[in-house]
Structures are given as structure tokens and as C-alpha cells.
ChimeraX commands (.cxc) that place a marker at each C-alpha (Angstrom):
marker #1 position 3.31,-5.70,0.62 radius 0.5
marker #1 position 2.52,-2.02,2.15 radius 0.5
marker #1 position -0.91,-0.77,3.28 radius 0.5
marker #1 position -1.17,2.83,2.97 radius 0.5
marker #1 position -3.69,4.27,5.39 radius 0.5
marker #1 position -1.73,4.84,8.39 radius 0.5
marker #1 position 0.77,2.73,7.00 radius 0.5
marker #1 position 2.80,5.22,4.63 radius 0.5
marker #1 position 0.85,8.15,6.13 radius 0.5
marker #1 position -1.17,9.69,8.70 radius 0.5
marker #1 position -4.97,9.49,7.11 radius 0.5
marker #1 position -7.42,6.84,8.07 radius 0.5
marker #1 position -9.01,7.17,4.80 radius 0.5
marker #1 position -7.55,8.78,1.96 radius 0.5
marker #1 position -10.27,7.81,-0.16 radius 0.5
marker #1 position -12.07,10.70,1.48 radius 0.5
marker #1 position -9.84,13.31,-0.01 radius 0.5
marker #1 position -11.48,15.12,-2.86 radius 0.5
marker #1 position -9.10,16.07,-5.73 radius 0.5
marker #1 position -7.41,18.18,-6.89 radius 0.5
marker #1 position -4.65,17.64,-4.71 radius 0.5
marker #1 position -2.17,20.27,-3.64 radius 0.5
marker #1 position 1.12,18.72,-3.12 radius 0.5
marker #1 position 3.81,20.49,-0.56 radius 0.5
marker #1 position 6.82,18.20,0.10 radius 0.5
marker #1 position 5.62,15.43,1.91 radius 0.5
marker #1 position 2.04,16.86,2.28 radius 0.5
marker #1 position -0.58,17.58,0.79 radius 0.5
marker #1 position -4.11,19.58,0.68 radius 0.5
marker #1 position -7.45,18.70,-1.19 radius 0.5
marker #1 position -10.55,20.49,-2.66 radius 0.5
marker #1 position -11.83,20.91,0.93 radius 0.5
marker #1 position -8.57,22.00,2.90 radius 0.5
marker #1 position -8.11,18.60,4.47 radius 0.5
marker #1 position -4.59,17.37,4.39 radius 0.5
marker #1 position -2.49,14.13,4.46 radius 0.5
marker #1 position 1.21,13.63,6.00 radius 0.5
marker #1 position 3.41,10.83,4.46 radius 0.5
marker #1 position 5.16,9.37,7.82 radius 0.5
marker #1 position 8.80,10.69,8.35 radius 0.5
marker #1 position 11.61,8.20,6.30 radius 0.5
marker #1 position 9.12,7.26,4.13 radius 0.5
marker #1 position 10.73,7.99,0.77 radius 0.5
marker #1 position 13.80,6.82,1.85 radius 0.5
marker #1 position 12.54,3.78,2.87 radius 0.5
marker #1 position 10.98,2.71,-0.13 radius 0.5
marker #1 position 13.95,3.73,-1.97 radius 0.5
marker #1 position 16.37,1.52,0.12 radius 0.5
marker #1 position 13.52,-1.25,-0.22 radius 0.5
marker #1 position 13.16,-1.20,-3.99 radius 0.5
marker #1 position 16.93,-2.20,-4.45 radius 0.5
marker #1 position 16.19,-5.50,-2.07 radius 0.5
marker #1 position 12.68,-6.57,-2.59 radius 0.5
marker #1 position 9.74,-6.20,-4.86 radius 0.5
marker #1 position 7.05,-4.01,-3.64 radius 0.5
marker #1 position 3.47,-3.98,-4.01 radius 0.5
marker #1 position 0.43,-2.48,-2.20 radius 0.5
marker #1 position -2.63,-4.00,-0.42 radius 0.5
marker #1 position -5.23,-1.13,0.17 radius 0.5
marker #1 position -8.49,-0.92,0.76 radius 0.5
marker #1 position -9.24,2.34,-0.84 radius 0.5
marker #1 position -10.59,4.01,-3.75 radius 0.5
marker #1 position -7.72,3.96,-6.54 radius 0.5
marker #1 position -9.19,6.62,-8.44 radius 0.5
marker #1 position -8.36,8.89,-5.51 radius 0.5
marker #1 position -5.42,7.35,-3.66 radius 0.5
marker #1 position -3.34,6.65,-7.09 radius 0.5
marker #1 position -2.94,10.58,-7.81 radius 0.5
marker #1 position -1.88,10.90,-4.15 radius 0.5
marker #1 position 1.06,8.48,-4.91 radius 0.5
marker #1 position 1.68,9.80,-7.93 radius 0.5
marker #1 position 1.94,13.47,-6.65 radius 0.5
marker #1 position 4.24,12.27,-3.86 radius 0.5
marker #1 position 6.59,10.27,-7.11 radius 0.5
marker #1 position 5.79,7.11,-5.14 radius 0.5
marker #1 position 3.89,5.33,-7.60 radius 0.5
marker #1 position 6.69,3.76,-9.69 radius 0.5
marker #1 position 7.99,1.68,-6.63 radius 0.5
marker #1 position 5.12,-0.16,-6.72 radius 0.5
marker #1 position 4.84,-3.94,-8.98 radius 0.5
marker #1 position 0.85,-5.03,-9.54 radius 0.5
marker #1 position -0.53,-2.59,-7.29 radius 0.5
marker #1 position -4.04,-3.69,-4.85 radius 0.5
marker #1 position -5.97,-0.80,-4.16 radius 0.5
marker #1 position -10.00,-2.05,-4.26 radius 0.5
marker #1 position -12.82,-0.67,-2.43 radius 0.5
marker #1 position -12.79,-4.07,0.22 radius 0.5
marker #1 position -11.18,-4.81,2.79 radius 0.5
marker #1 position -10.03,-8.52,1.20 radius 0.5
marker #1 position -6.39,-8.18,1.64 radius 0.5
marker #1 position -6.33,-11.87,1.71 radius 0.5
marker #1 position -7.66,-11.82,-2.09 radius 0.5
marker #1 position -5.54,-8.67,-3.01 radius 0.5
marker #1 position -2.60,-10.66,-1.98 radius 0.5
marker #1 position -3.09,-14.22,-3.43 radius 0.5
marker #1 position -3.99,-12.36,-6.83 radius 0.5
marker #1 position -0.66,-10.21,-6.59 radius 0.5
marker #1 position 1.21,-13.59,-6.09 radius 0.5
marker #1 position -0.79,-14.77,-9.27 radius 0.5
marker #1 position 0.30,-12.04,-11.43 radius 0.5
marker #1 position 4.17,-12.19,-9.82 radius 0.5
marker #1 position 4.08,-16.13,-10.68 radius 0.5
marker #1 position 2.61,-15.16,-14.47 radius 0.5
marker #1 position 5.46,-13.20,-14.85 radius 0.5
marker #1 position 8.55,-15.64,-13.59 radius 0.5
marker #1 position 8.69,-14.85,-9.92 radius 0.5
marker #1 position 8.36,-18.05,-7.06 radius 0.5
marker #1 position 7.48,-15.88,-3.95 radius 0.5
marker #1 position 7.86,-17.53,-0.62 radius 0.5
marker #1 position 8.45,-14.93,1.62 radius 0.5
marker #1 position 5.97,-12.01,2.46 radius 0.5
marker #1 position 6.61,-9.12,4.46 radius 0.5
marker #1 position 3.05,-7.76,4.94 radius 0.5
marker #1 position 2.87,-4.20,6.68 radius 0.5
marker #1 position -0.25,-2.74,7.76 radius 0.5
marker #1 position -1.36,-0.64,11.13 radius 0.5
marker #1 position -4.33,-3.07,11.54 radius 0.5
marker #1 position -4.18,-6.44,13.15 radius 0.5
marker #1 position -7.37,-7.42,12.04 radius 0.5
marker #1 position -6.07,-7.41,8.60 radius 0.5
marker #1 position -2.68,-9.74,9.36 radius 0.5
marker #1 position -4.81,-12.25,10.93 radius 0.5
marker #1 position -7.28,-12.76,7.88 radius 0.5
marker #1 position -4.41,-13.17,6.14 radius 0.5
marker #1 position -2.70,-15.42,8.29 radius 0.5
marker #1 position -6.32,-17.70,8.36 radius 0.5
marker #1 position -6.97,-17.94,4.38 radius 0.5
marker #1 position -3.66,-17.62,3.41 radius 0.5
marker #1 position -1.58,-20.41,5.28 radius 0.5
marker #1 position 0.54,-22.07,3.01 radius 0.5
marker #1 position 2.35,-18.15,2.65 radius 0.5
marker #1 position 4.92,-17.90,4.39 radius 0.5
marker #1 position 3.77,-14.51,6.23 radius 0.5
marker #1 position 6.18,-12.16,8.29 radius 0.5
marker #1 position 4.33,-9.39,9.79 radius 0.5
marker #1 position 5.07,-6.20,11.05 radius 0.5
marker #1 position 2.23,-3.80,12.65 radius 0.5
marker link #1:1,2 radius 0.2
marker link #1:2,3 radius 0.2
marker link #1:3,4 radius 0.2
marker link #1:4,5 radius 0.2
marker link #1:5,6 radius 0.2
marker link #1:6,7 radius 0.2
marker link #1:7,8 radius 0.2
marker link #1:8,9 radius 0.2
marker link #1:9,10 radius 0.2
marker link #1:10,11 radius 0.2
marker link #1:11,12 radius 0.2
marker link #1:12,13 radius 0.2
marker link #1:13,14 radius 0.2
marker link #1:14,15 radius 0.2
marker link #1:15,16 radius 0.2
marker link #1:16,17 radius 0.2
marker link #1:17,18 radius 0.2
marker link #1:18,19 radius 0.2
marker link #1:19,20 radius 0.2
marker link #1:20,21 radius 0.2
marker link #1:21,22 radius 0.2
marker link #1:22,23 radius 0.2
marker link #1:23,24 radius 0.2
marker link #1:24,25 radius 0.2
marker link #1:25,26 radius 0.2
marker link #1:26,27 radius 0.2
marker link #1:27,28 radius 0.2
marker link #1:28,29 radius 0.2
marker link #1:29,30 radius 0.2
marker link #1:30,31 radius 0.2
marker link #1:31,32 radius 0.2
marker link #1:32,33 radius 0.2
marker link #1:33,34 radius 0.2
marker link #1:34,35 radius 0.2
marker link #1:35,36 radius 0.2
marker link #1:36,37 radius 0.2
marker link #1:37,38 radius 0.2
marker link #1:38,39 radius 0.2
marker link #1:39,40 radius 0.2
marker link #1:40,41 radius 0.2
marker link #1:41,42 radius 0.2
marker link #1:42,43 radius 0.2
marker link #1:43,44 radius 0.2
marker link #1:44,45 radius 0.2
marker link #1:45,46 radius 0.2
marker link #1:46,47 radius 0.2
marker link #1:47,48 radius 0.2
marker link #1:48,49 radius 0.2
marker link #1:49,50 radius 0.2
marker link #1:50,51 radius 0.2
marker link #1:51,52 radius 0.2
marker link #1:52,53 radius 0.2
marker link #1:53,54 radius 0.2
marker link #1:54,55 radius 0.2
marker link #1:55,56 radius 0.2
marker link #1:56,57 radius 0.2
marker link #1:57,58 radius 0.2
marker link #1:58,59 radius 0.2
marker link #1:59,60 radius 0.2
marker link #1:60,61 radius 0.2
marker link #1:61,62 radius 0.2
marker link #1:62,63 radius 0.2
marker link #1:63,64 radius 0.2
marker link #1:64,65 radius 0.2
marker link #1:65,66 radius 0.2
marker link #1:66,67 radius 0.2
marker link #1:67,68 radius 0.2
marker link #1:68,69 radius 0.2
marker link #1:69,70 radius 0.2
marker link #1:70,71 radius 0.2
marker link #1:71,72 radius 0.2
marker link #1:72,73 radius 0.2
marker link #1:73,74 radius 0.2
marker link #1:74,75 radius 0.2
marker link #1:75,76 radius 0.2
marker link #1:76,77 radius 0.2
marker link #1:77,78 radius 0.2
marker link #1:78,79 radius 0.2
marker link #1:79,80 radius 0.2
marker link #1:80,81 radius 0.2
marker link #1:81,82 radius 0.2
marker link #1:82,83 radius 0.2
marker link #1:83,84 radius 0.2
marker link #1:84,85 radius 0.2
marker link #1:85,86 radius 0.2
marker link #1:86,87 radius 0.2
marker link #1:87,88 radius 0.2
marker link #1:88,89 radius 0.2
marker link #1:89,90 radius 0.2
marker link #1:90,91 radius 0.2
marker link #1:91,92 radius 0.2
marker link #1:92,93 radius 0.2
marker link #1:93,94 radius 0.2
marker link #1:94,95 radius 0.2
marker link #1:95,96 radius 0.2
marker link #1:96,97 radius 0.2
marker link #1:97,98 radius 0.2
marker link #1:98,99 radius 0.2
marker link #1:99,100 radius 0.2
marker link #1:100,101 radius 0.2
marker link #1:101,102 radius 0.2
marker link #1:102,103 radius 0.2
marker link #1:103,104 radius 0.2
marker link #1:104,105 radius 0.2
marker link #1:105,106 radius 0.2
marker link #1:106,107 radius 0.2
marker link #1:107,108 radius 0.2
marker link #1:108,109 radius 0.2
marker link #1:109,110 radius 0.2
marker link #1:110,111 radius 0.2
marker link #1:111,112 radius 0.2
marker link #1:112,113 radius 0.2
marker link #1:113,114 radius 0.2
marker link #1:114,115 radius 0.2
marker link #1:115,116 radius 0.2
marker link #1:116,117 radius 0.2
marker link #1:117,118 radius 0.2
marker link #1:118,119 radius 0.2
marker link #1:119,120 radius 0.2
marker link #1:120,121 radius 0.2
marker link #1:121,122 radius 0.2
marker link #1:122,123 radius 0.2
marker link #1:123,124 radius 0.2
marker link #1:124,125 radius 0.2
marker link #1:125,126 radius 0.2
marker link #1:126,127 radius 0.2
marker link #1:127,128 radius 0.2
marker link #1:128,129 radius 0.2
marker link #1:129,130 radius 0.2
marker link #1:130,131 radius 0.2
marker link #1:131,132 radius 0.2
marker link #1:132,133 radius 0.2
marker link #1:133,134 radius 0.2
marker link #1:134,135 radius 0.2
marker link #1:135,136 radius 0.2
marker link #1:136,137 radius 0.2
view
């Protein structure tokens, strides 16, 4: 499970960015000139991570913005029941993500959960602790 602010790339808050998006490479512009850096191995990590685990997201953002940015990067399709909601619940993005995965056949009992804020992990860790949570931040 993958944050994205400061997780896959460099903005705080890529639900600021105000379409339409102007996509160079691994960056990319908005409306207002602002831009938005996807970290260095970050396609290639996903890639080698897609073949070994199931991957999901747990944002707190607006998905009406942030989807087109992972779409425009191609990253969208790695992605299985994806969390992006405009609260920072991550606890409640990631038991209902485990719902869905169970609906569908899948016993998960190991989580790797990576975000950039601690705050985050340890909410998780507190209303979540029957999951067996690795964490890397």
C-alpha cells in the first residue's frame, strides 16, 4: 500500500494542481505552471513490484485531480482498489481495501504500508492491530 504525496513524488499536495496537466517524462506542469517530479526508480519499481505483490494506494487527496496525474504518468493500471479520499483516514482506506481484496478471494496477512509521514503509520498501527503491518518511511 503506497502513499503518493512525497511518497511516489516530490509534491506535498497534488490535489493543488489545477488540470490540464502537461506531461514531460517523469514530470509534469499544470494550468498555473506549477510542476510535480515522480521520485527517481519509480517506474521501475512499481514494475518489479507488480510481478511480486498486489498494489494499492492510500492517499489522502482529491482523486479527481491526482487520478489524471497517474494516468498521464501510465501508472494507474498497477494499482488494485485504489484509496484516494479527501481524509486523512488511512486506517479506514486500508481496512476497506482489505474488504474488497477478501470479496474477491484474497486472505491478506502481510502489509507493506509506505508513506513519508509517521503520523500516518502509527494510526494505523493503533486501529488496525490485528494487521500484520511492516512499515517503511
Amino acid at each position: 500500500m503506497l502513499n503518493l504525496d512525497g511518497t511516489l513524488w516530490d509534491h506535498e499536495d497534488a490535489s493543488r494542481l489545477v488540470p490540464p496537466y502537461e506531461f514531460h517524462g517523469d514530470c509534469l506542469t499544470d494550468a498555473h505552471g506549477d510542476g510535480l517530479h515522480l521520485f527517481p526508480g519509480v517506474r521501475e519499481f512499481l514494475e518489479w513490484t507488480s510481478w511480486r505483490f498486489l498494489l494499492t494506494i492510500v492517499s489522502w487527496n482529491v482523486g479527481e485531480r491526482v487520478r489524471p496525474i497517474l494516468e498521464g504518468f501510465g501508472l494507474w493500471d498497477y494499482f488494485t482498489f485504489p484509496k484516494i479520499g479527501g481524509h486523512p483516514n488511512k486506517a479506514d482506506m486500508i481496512r476497506r481495501t482489505l474488504e474488497e481484496l477478501a470479496s474477491i478471494g484474497y486472505n491478506v496477512e502481510d502489509i507493506i504500508y509506505v508513506d513519508d509521514r509517521g503520523i500516518y503509520v502509527d494510526e494505523v498501527r493503533m486501529t488496525l492491530p490485528e494487521v500484520d503491518l511492516s512499515t517503511c518511511w
